[in-house]
N, C-alpha and C positions, 0 to 999 in steps of 0.2 A: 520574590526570591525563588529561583529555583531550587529543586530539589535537587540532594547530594544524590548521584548513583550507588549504591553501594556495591564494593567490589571483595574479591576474594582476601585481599590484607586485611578489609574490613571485619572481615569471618573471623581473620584466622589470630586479630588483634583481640577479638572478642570472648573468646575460647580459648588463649594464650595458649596456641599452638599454632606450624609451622604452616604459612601459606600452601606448601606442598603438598601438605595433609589434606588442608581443604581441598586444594585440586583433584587430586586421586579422590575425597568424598564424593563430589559433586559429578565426575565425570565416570563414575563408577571403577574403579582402576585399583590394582591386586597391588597389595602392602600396604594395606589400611583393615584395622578391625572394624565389625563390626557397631561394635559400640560408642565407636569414637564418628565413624561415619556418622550416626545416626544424630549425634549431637551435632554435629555438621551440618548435618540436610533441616533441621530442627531448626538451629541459629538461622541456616539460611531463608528459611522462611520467617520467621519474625522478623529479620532484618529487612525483607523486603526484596532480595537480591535475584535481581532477572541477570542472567549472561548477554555478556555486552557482544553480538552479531561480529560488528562491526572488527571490532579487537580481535575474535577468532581468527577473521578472513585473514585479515593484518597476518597476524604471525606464519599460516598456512600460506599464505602468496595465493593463495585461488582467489579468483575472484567473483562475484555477483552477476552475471547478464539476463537484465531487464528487458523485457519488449512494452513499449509503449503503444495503445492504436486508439488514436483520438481524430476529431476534425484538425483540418487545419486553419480554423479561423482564428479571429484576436482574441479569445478568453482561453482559447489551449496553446494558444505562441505565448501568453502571459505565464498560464503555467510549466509551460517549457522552461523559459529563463527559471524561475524558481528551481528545477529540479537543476538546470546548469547550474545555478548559485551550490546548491548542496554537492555537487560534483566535486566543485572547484573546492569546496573544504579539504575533500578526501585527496586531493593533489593527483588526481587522474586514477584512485588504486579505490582494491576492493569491488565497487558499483561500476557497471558499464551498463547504460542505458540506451538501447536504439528507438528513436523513435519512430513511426509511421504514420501520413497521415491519410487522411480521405477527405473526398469533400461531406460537406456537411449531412450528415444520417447517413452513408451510405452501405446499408447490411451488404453489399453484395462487396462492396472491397475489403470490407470489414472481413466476410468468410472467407478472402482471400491471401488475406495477409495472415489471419490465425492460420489457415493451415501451412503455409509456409515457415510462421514460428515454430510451428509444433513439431515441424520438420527438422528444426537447428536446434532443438532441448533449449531453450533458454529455462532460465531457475526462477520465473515470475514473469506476469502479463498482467499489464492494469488496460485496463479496455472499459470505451463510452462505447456500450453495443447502442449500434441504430435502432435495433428489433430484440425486444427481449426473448422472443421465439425462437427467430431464426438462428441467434449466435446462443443458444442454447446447449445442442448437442456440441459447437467446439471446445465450448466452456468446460462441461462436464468430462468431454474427450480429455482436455487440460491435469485437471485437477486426477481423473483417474492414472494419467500419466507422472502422478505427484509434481504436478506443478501447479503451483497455487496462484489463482486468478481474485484479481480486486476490480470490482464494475468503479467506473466513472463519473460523476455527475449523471449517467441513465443507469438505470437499472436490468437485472435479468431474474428475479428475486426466487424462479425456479430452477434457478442451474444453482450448483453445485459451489458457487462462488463462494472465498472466503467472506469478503466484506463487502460493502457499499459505502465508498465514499462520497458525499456529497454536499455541496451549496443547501445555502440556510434557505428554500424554496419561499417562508413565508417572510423572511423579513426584503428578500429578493423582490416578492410581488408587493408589498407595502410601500416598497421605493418607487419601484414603475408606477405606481398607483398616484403615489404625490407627484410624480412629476408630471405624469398627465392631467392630475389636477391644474394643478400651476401653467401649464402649457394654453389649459381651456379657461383660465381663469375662474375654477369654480364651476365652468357653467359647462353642459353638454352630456352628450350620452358615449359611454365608452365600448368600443366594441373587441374580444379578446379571441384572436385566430391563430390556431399553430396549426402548421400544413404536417406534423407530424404525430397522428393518433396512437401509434403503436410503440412510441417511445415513455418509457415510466420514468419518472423522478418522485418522492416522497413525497 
């Protein structure tokens, strides 16, 4: 079952006072006491109540633009569709995602493309660096720029990155594992080569 979000009626049903009140608490805004604020910001953490992003944008008409810079092979065309499915909820508003891609590890188009984003202000960049080195200083150039950067299934784990999203690495290698069993039927020596040393994953 999923979990209820809870929202500012939620607050303001809770504390039998007026959704508005809550608003003006929570967003810090003049015509509200003190003391009533503080009950407010109080409930709203035991309530659990994160602001819903998304609902902001909504009401303000601004909207999100995302820079995407992955390969362009079949496991990030996979994740593509996925992020067009989540698009297609929003009915084209809020999120606008461009993606880019490169051939596969390429740091050098990779540095190419980030400073071009860096150049349009986009409000977010999820990036598979090739080189956790080399796309280093853009990352951090990024994030100094307050734009907040998320690595990709590779990592850069000394830049300045908010997060690191990734594939389950060991349940990934456990698969390939049976299957080359199965392939060798049990029998044989297996041998494990990636042409890419300088790329991290967990």
């Amino acid at each position: 079952m999923l979990k209820k979000n809870v929202t500012q009626k939620d607050i303001a049903q809770a504390l039998n006072i007026s959704r508005r009140t809550v608003d003006r608490a929570l967003h810090n805004r003049k015509g509200i006491g003190e003391e009533v604020k503080e009950k407010v910001l109080a409930k709203a953490e035991e309530l659990g109540y994160s602001p819903n992003i998304i609902a902001q944008f909504l009401v303000t008409g601004r909207s999100i633009n995302i820079a995407i810079i992955t390969p362009g092979d079949l496991l990030w065309k996979k994740v593509k569709q996925g992020a067009k499915s989540f698009l297609s909820m929003l009915d084209g508003r809020v999120v606008n995602i461009k993606w880019h891609e490169t051939s596969v590890h390429d740091a050098v188009k990779e540095q190419e493309i980030m400073k071009s984003v860096l150049a349009n202000a986009v409000d977010g960049i999820g990036i598979a660096p090739a080189d956790p080195e080399i796309l280093r200083t853009l990352i951090d150039e990024a994030v100094k720029a307050d734009i907040p950067v998320v690595t990709l299934n590779t990592d850069s784990p000394k830049s300045r990155r908010l997060c690191y999203i990734e594939q389950d690495p060991i349940s990934t290698d456990r698969i390939a594992g049976e299957l080359m069993g199965k392939f060798l039927n049990g029998k044989g020596r297996v041998i494990v080569i990636t042409a890419f040393a300088n790329v991290l994953v967990a």
